[in-house]
C-alpha atoms as one frame of an Amber mdcrd trajectory, in Angstrom:
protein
 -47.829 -23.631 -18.991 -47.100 -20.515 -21.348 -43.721 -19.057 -21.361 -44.849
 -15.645 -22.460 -48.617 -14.774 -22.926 -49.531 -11.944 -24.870 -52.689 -10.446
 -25.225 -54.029  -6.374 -26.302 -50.436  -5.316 -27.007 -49.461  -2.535 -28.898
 -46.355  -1.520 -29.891 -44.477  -4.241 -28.030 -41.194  -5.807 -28.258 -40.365
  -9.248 -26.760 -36.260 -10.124 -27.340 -33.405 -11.939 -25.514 -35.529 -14.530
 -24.020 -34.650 -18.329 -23.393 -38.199 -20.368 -23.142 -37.358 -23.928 -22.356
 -40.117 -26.894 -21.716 -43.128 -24.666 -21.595 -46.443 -25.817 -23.102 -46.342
 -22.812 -25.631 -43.254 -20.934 -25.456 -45.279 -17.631 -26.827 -48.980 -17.254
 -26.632 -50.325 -14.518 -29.014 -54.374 -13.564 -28.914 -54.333 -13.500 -32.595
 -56.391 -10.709 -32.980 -55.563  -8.519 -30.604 -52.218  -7.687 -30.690 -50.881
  -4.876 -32.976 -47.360  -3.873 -33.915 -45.616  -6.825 -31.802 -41.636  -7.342
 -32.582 -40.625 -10.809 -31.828 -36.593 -10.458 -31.993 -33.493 -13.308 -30.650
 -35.450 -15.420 -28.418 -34.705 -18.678 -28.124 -37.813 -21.278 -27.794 -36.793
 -24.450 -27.294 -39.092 -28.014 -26.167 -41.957 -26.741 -26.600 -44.602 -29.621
 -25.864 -47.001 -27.987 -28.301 -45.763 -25.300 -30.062 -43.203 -22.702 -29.997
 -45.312 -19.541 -31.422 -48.943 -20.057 -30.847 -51.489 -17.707 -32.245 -54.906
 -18.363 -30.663 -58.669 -16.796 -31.434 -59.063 -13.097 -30.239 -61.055 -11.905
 -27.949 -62.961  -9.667 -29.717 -63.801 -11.882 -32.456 -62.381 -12.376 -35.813
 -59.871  -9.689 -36.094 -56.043  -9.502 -37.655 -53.610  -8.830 -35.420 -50.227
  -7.949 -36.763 -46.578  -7.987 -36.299 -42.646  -8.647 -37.018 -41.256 -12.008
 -35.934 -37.137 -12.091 -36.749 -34.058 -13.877 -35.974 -35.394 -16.414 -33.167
 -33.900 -20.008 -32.672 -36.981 -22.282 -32.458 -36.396 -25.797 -31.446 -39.643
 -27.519 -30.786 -41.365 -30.170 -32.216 -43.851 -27.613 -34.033 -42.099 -24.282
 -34.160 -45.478 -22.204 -35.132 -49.429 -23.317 -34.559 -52.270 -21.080 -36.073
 -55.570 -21.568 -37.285 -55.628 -18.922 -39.667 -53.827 -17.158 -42.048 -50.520
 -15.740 -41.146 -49.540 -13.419 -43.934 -50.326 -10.292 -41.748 -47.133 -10.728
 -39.830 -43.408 -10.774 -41.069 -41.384 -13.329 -40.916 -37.867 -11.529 -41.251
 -35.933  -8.474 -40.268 -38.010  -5.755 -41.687 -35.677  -4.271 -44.161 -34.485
  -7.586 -45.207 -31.298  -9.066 -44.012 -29.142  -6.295 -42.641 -25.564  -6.829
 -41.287 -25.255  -7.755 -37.735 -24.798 -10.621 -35.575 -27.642 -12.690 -35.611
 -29.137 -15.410 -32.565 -26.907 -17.960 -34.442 -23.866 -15.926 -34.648 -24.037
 -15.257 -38.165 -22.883 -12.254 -39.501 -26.596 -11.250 -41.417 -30.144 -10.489
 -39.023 -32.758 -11.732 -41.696 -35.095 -14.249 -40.738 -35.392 -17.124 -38.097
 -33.645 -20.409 -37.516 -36.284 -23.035 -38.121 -34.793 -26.589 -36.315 -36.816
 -29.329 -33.829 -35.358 -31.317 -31.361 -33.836 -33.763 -33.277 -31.762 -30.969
 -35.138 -32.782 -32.074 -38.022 -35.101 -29.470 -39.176 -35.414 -27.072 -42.054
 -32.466 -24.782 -41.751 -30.592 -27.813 -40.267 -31.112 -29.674 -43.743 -30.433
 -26.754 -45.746 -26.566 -25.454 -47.363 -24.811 -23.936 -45.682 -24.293 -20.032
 -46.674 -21.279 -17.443 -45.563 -24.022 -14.944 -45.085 -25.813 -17.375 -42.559
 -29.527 -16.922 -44.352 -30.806 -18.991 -47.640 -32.695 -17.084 -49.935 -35.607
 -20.144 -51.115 -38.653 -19.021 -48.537 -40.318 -21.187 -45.662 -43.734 -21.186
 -45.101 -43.884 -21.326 -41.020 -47.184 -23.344 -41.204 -48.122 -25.148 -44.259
 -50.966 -23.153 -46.201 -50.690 -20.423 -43.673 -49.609 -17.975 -46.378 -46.733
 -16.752 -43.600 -43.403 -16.924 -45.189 -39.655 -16.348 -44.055 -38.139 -15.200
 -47.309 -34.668 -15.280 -45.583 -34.682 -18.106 -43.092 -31.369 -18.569 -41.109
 -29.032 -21.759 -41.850 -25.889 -22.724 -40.777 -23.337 -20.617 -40.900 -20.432
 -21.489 -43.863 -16.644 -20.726 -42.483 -14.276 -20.803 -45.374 -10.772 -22.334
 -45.412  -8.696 -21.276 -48.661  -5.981 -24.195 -49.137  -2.921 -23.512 -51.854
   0.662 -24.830 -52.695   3.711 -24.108 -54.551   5.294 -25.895 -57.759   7.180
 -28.198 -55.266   4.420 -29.094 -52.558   0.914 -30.786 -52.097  -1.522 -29.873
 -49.713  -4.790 -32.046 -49.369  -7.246 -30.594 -49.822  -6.489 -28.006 -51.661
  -8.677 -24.610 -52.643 -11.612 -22.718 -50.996 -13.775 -25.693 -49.349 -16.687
 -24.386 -46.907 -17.344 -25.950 -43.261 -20.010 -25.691 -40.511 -19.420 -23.142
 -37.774 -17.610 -25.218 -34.791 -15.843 -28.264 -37.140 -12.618 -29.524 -36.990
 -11.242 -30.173 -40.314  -7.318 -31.805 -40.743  -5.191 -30.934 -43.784  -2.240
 -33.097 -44.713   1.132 -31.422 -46.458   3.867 -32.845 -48.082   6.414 -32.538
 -50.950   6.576 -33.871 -54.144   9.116 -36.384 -55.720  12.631 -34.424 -55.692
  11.394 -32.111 -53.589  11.203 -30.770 -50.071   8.808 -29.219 -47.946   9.910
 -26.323 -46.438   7.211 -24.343 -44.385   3.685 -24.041 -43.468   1.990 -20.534
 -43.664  -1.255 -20.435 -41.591  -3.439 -17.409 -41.559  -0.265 -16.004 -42.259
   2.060 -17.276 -39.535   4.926 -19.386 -40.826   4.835 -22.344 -38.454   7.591
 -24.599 -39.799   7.532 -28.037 -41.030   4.912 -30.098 -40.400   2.563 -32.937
 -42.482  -0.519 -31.876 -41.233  -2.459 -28.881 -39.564  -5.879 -28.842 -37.868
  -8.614 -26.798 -37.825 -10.284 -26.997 -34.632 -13.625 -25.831 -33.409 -13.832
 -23.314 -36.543 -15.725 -19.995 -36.111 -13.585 -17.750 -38.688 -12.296 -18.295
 -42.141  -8.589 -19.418 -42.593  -5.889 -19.992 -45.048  -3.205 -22.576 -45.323
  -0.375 -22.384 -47.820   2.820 -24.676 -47.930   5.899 -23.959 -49.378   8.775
 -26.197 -50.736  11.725 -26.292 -53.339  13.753 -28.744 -55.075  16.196 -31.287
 -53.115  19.185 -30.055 -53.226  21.611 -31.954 -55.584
């Protein structure tokens, strides 16, 4: 069972698909399809491959395209028997700013994972602009490369204190897209905590603020002075 089959396109675009449990989520005739855009699907369980590029047709001939910011979860994301270098494997123009199919804020290339979610971009940093910039081969010695694969998206919480408090922990410290991450406040000896500034919102005295489900960056600041007397 193919999710999409593709064969003597020109000039296509495939996007804003969700391919679940199919045999090959898309089936490309290698050879035979010219100027196909592969754009924010999202192939997932794929029982033997996610992108499949099988013989033309016509015989040996190079098909050619541009395959960009797509989610593929499958156990092998990309199948070929020959040499994929005649298609791209990221946005065009290179990364370019816009939301991309993992809600980053960069389109660039694709988001390489397997069931187990612990594939390449699941293993690699994360990165505030939501692509890395080392290259992934799709299909080892296929000579088809993502030069900007996706990766986790880095959200950025900016921690400080005053002379009198201590916040924990404390400066810029980057977190996965979705965590929940607790900081603790508190005064130091002969002093008093006063206040807690988050994202710029004094919201009084308390000894510890969380994070949850984080999807933008933040700041936390606390603010103190000496005990009086």
């Amino acid at each position: 069972q193919r999710g999409i089959y593709l064969s003597y396109s020109r000039n296509l675009s495939v996007f804003n698909n969700t391919i679940r449990n199919s045999t090959q989520g898309i089936y490309l005739t290698e050879g035979s399809n010219v100027q196909v855009t592969l754009f924010q699907n999202r192939i997932i369980n794929s029982s033997d491959s996610g992108i499949y590029f099988g013989d033309s047709y016509s015989g040996y001939r190079r098909g050619n395209g541009t395959i960009f910011d797509n989610y593929l979860e499958n156990r092998e994301n990309v199948k070929a028997n020959r040499s994929l270098n005649n298609f791209t494997w990221t946005h065009p123009t290179s990364p370019v700013a816009g939301t991309n199919v993992m809600g980053g804020p960069y389109i660039a290339g694709n988001y390489w994972t397997c069931p187990s979610r612990l594939g390449w971009s699941d293993l690699q940093d994360l990165a505030v602009t939501g692509y890395a910039t080392n290259p992934y081969e799709v299909v080892s010695g296929s000579q088809g490369w993502d030069t900007a694969p996706l990766v986790r998206v880095a959200k950025i919480i900016n921690s400080s204190h005053d002379d009198w408090t201590i916040v924990d922990p404390n400066g810029n410290h980057t977190y996965p897209a979705g965590a929940n991450e607790t900081y603790s406040t508190q005064a130091k000896p002969g002093a008093d905590l006063v206040n807690v500034s988050v994202n710029g919102t004094m919201i009084g005295l308390v000894s510890s603020w969380t994070f949850t489900n984080i999807t933008t960056n933040h700041t936390l600041s606390t603010i103190g002075q000496t005990t009086p007397g």
